[in-house]
C-alpha positions in Angstrom: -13.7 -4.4 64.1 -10.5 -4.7 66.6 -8.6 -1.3 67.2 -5.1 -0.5 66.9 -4.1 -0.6 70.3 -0.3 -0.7 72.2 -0.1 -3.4 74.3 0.1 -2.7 77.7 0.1 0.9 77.0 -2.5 2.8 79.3 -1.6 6.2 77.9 -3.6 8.8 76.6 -4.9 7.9 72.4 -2.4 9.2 70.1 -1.1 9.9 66.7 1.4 7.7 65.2 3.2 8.6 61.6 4.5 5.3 59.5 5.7 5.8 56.1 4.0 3.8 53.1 7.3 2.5 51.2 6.1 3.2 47.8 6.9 6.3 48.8 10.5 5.7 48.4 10.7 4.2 44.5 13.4 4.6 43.0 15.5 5.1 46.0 17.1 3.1 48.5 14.8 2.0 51.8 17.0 3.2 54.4 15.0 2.2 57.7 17.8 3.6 60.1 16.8 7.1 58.2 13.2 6.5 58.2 13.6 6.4 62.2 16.2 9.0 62.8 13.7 10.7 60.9 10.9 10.2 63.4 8.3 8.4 61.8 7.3 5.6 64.4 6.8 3.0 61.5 6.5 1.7 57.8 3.9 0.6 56.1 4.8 -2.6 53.3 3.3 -2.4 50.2 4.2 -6.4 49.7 5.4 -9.2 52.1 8.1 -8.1 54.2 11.5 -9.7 53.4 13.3 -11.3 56.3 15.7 -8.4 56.4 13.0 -5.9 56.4 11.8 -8.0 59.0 15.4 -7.3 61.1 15.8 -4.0 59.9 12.2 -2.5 61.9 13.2 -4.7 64.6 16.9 -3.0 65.1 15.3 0.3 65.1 12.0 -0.3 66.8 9.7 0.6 64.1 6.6 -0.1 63.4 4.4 -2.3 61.0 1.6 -1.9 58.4 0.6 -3.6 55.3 -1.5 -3.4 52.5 -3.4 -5.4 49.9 -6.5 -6.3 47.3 -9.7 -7.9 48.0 -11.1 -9.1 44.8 -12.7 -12.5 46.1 -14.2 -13.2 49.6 -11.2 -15.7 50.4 -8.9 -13.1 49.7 -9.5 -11.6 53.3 -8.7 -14.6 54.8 -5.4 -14.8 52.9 -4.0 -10.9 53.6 -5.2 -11.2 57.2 -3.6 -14.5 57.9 -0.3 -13.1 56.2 -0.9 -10.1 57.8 -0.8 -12.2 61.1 1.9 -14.0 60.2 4.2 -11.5 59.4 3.4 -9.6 62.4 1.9 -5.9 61.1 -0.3 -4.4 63.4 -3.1 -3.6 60.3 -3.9 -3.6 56.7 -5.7 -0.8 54.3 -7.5 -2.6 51.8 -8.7 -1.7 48.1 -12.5 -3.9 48.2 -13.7 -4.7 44.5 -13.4 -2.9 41.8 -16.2 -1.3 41.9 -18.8 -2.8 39.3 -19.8 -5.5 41.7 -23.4 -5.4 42.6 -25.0 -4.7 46.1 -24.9 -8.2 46.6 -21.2 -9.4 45.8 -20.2 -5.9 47.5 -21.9 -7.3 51.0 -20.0 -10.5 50.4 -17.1 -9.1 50.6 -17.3 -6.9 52.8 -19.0 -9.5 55.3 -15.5 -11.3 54.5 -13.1 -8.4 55.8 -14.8 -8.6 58.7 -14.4 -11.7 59.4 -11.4 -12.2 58.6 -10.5 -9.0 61.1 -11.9 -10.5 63.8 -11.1 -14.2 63.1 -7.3 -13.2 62.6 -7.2 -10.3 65.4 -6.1 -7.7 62.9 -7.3 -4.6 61.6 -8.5 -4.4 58.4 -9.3 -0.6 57.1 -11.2 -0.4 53.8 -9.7 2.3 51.6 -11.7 5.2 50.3 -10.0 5.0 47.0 -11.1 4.9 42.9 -11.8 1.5 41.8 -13.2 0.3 44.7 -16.7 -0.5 45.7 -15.7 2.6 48.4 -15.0 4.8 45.3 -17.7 7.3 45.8 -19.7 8.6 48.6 -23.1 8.0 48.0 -22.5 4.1 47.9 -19.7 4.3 50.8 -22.3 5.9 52.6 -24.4 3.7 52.6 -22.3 0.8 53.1 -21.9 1.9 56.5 -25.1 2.3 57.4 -26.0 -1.6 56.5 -22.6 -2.3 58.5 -21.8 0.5 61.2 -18.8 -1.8 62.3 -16.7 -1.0 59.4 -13.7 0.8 59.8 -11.7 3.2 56.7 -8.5 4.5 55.9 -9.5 7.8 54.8 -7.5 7.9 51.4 -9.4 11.1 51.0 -7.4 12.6 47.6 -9.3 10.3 45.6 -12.8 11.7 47.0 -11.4 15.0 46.8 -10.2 14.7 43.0 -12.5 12.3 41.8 -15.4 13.1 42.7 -14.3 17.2 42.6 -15.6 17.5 46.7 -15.9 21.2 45.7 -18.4 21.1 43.4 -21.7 21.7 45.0 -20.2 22.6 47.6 -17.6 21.5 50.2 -19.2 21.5 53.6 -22.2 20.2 52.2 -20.0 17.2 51.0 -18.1 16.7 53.9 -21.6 17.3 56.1 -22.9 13.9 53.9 -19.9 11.8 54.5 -19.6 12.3 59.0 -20.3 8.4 58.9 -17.4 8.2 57.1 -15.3 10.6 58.9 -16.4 9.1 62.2 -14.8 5.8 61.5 -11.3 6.7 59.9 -8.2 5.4 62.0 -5.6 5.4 59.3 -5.0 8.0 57.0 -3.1 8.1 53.9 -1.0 11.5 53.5 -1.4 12.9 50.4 -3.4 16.1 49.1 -4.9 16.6 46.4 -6.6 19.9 44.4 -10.1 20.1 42.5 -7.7 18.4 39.4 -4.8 16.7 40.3 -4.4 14.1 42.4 -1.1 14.3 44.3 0.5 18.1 44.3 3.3 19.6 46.3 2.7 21.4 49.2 5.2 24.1 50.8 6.1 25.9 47.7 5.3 29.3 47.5 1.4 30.1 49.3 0.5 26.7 48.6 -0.9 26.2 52.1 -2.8 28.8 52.1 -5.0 27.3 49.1 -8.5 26.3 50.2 -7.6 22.9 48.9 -5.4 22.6 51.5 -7.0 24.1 54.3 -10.5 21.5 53.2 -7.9 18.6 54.0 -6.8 20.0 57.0 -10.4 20.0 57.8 -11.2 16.4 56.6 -7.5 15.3 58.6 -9.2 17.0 62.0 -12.3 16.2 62.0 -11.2 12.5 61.5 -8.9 12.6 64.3 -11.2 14.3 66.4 -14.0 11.8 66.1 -11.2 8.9 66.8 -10.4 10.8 69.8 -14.1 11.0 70.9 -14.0 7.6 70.4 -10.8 5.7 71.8 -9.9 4.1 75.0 -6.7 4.2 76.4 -3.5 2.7 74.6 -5.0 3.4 71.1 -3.7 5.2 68.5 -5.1 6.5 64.7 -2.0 6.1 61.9 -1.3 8.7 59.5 1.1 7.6 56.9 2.1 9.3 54.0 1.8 7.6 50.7 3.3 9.6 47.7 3.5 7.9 44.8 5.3 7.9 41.6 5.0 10.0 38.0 5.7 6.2 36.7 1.9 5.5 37.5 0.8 9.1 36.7 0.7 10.7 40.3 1.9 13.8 39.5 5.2 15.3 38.2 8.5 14.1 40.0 8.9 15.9 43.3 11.2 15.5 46.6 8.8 13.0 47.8 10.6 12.8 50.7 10.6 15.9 51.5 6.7 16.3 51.2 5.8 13.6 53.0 7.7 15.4 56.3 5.7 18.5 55.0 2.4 16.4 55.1 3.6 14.8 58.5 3.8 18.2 60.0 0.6 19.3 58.8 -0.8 16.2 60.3 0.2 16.6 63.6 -0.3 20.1 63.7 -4.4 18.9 62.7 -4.0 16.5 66.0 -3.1 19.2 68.5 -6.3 20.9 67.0 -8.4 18.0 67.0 -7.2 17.5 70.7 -9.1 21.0 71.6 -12.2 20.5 69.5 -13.2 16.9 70.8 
């Protein structure tokens, strides 16, 4: 599958941080903040106006996107837009997870054509109502096709599929294929029963919830490290979403997704040792 790479960049791999805009309902998109920030990009969550177009040009930021496979000609579709509207790579929800083995490989087969037919990078999501919903299947998924590549949405794992129970490590031992292919990560951190919950307040980091996602954050960027050539770079872009689709109560979102962006990093300059 192709790489997120910088063109004409020979530099050493690195991290870049976008922002997913969802994370911003309900508030104004203010792109000149989102770079005086220091995130490096945005990532869409529907077809970029023309003056979203203008507004990451005037302050050089980067482009994601985002979208639903429910059919085999529905990669075709995103990645052409994709293309079109000049993002550098899409996460994708695959299915909805009651397709067979068979209409799972379909699809599947279709991303990644469509990735390489269309020269964009197409990361499958690790998210509920998916075909990559739970890790058994996902699992196995790679092991028929090694070349797929995964935004490591990892609350949904974590939450639904309670990651502690029976066990942690033993979890996160099972899913390395997984872990060895992530090269976007959505920010967010969940607990053993909530999907989306503030971080910074009070101990909160010190909760073993938080330290297993520092742990799944690391060992991700780590094995894209292990992994990359010169020029390429893993994304790690915070996606907090709203109470208005049940993600938690109302929060600074803002505010966490800097917290989340720290931690981030912070799991990058550790990953850069253990490599």
């Amino acid at each position: 599958m192709i790489r997120n790479t910088s063109d004409g960049d020979s530099g050493a791999p690195s991290l870049r941080c976008y922002l997913n805009l969802m994370s911003l309902e309900g508030a104004p998109v203010d792109f000149e903040a989102i770079a005086e920030a220091g995130y490096e990009g945005v990532q869409f969550a529907a077809p970029a106006t023309a003056k979203q177009q203008s507004a990451c040009a005037r302050w050089g930021l980067g482009k994601a996107s985002l979208g639903r496979v429910n059919a085999p000609a529905d990669a075709d579709l995103l990645a052409a837009r994709f293309r079109d509207e000049g993002v550098e790579c899409g996460t994708l929800h695959i299915g909805w997870g009651m397709e067979d083995d068979a209409e799972a490989d379909r699809l599947i087969d279709a991303v990644l054509a469509a990735s390489e037919r269309y020269g964009i990078p197409l990361y499958v999501e690790t998210h509920r109502a998916t075909i990559f919903q739970d890790l058994w299947r996902t699992v196995q998924f790679v092991v028929k096709f090694p070349e797929l590549r995964f935004n490591g949405d990892f609350s949904h794992w974590y939450t639904g599929l309670e990651m502690v129970y029976g066990g942690f490590e033993n979890k996160l031992r099972y899913i390395q294929p997984v872990i060895e292919r992530v090269r976007f990560v959505h920010g967010r951190i969940g607990n053993p029963g909530c999907i989306q919950v503030d971080i910074g307040e009070g101990d909160t980091e010190t909760q073993p919830f938080v330290e297993h996602f520092r742990t799944m954050w690391t060992q991700s960027f780590a094995a894209f490290l292990r992994n990359a050539a010169a020029g390429d770079y893993i994304l790690f872009v915070p996606e907090l979403l709203s109470p208005r689709i049940y993600y938690g109560h109302e929060s600074d979102r803002w505010a966490q997704s800097l917290v989340l962006r720290r931690i981030a990093r912070e799991c990058f300059t550790l990953a850069r040792e253990l490599r």
